[in-house]
C-alpha positions in Angstrom: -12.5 -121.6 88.8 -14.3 -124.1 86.7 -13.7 -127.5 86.6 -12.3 -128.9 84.1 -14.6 -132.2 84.2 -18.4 -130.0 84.7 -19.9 -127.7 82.8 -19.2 -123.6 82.8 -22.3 -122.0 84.1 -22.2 -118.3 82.5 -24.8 -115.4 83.5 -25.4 -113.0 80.7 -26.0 -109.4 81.1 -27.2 -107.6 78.3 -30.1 -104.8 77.5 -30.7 -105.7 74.3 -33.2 -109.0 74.3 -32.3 -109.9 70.7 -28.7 -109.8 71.7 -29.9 -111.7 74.8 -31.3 -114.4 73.0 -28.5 -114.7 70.2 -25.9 -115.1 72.9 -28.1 -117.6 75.1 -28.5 -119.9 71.7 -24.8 -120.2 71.0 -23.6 -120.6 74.1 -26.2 -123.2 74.9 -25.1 -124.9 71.8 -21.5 -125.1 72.8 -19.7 -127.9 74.7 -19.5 -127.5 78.8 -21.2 -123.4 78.7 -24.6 -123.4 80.7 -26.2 -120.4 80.6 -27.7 -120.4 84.2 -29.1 -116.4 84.0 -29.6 -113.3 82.4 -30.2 -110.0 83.6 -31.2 -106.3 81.8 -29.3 -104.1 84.0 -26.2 -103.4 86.0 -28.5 -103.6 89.2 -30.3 -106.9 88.1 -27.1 -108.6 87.0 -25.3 -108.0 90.5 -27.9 -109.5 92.8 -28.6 -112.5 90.5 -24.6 -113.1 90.3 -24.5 -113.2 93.7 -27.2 -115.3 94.0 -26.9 -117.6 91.1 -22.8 -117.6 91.3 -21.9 -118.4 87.6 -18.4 -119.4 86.8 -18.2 -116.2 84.2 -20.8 -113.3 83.5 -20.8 -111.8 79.9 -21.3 -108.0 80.7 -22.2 -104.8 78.4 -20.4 -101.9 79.3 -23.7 -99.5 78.6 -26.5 -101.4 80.6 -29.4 -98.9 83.0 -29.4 -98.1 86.0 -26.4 -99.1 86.7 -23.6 -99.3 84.0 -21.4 -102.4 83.6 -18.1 -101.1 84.5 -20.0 -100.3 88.4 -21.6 -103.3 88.2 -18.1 -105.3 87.8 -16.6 -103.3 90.7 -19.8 -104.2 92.9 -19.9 -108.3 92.1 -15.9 -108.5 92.3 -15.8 -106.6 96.0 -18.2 -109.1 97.0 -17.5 -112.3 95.2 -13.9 -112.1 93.6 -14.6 -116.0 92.0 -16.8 -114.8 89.7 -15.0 -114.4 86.5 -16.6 -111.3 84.5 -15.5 -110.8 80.5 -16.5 -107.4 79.3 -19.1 -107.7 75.4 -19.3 -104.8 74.3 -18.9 -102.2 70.9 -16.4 -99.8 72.8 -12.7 -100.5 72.2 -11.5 -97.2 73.1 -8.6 -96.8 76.0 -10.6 -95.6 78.7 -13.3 -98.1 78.5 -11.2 -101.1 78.4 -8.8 -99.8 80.9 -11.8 -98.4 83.2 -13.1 -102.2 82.8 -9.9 -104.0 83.7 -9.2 -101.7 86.5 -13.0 -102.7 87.7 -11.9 -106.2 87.9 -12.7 -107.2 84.5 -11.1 -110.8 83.7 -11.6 -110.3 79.9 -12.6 -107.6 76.7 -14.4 -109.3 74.2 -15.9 -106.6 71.0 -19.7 -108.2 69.8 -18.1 -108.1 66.6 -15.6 -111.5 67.4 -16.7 -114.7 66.0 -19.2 -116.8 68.1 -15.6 -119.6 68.5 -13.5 -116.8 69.8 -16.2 -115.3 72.3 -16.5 -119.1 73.7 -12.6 -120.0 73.6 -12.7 -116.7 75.8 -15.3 -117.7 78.1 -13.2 -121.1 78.9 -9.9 -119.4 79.3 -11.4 -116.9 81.8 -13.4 -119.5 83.7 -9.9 -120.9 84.1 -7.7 -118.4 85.6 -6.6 -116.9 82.4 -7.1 -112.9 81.3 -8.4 -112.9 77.6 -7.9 -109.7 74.9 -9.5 -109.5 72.0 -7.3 -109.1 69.4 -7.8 -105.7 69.0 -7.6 -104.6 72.4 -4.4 -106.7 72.9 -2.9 -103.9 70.4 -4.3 -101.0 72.7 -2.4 -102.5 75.8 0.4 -103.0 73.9 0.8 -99.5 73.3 0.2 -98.7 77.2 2.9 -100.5 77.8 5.3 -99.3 74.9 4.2 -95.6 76.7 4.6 -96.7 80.4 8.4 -97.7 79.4 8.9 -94.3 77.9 7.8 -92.3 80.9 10.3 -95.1 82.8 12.9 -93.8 80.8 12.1 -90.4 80.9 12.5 -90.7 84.9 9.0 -91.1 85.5 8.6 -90.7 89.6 5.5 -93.0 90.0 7.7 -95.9 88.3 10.3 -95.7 90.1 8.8 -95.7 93.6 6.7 -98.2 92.8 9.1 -100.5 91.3 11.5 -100.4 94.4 9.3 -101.2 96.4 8.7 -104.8 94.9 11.7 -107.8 95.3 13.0 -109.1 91.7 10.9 -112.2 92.5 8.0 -109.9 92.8 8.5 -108.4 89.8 9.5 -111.9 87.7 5.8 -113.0 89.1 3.9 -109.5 88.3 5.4 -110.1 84.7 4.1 -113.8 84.0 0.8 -112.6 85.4 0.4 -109.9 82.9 1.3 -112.5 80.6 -1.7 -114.2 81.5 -0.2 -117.1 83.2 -2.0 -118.7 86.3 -0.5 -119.0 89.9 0.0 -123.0 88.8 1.9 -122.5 85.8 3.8 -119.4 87.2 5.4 -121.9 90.1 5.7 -124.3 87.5 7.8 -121.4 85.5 9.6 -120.5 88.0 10.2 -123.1 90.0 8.3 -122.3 92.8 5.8 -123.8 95.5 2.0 -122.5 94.7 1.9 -121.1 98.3 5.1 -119.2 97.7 3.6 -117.9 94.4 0.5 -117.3 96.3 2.2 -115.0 99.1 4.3 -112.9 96.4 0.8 -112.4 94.9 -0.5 -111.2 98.0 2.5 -109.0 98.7 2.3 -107.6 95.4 -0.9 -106.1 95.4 -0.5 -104.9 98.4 1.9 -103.0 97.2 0.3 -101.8 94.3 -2.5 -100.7 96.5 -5.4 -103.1 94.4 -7.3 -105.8 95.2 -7.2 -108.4 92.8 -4.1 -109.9 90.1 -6.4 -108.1 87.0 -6.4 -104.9 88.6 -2.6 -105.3 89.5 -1.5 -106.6 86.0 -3.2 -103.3 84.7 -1.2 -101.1 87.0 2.3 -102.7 86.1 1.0 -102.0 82.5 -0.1 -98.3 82.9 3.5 -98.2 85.3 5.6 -99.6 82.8 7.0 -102.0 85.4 7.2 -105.2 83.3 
C-alpha cells in the first residue's frame, strides 16, 4: 500500500504506443503518480512488475502473448502487494468478472475522464476496489441475481453461507463495500488483527486467495 506521504509509482501495460504515451503524459502530470515502467505484453508486464514493484499497474485486458487477465493471475500469485486496475474498452460481464476473479483491484473503461482514471489509481494504491461507473451497474445486477437464486433455494448459497460466523459475514459485506481492514475494525468495533484473522478465515472458506477474489464470490453467491 502506498504511502500516503511518497509518491505512487504506477507501471503501465498497454500495446498500443500512442495509448502508451497518452497515459504516461497525464499521469506524469498528476500529483504523487510516478510512472516507473511500461511494458507491450502480458509476458513483458509480469517480469518488469516483479522486478520494478509499482504500487499499481494499469493493464489492458487484450495485450500478446499473453493476455491481461493471465497476466494479473501470474503477478498477484506471486506478489499480492501490487495493486493491478484493469483499462480497457470491454465492459461486458465475463470480462470484468474474469478480471476481478484474477485478482483485479479495479475496472476502469479508456473512455473515463483522465480525473476519474487517477482518483482510481489513488484509491486502489490504498486498499480500496474501484468500479467504473458503469461496471458498478453490472455488479449490481450480479448481485440483485445471486439474491434471487438465494431465494429460489439455491444449494451453493446456502452451503456456503453456513459455513461463515455472522461476524464473518458482517466483515465479507463491508469488504465488498470497498472498505479497508482499518476502517472495517473501526466499523465494527474491532481490533485490526481480529479483522485480519476473520479475513483469513473467510477466504479460506471461500476457497480464494485474496479479499478481491472473495468479495466477487459473495457477489456471484448472493451472500451479502
Amino acid at each position: 500500500m502506498a504511502n500516503e506521504e511518497s509518491s505512487i509509482t504506477v507501471m503501465i501495460v498497454e500495446d498500443q504506443e500512442i495509448a502508451r504515451v497518452g497515459l504516461k503524459v497525464i499521469l506524469e502530470s498528476s500529483y504523487k503518480l510516478n510512472v516507473v515502467g511500461v511494458a507491450q505484453d502480458g509476458q513483458e508486464a509480469v517480469n518488469k512488475a516483479l522486478n520494478l514493484k509499482p504500487n499499481v499497474i494499469l493493464m489492458d485486458i487484450g495485450l500478446p502473448i499473453l493476455n491481461g487477465i493471465e497476466a494479473t493471475k501470474k503477478i498477484k500469485s506471486e506478489n499480492s502487494n501490487i495493486r493491478v486496475i484493469m483499462l480497457t474498452s470491454h465492459d461486458d460481464d465475463d470480462h470484468v468478472f474474469s478480471a476481478l476473479s484474477a485478482g483485479a483491484d479495479g475496472y476502469c473503461l479508456k473512455e473515463a475522464p483522465a480525473q476519474q482514471l487517477v482518483m482510481a489509481i489513488k484509491a486502489v494504491a490504498e486498499g480500496v476496489a474501484w468500479l467504473d461507473p458503469g461496471i458498478a451497474s453490472r455488479v449490481l445486477r450480479a448481485i440483485t441475481q445471486g439474491n434471487k437464486e438465494r431465494d429460489a433455494g439455491d444449494k451453493t448459497h446456502h452451503d456456503l453461507s453456513a459455513n461463515l460466523s455472522t461476524r464473518e459475514l458482517d466483515v465479507l459485506r463491508l469488504v465488498v463495500d470497498g472498505l479497508t481492514n482499518q476502517e472495517i475494525a473501526i466499523k465494527l468495533v474491532l481490533s485490526i488483527e481480529t479483522v485480519k484473522t476473520h479475513m483469513r478465515h473467510i477466504m479460506e472458506k471461500l476457497a480464494v486467495s485474496d479479499r478481491t477474489q472473495a468479495a466477487v464470490k459473495a457477489m456471484r453467491e448472493g451472500l451479502v
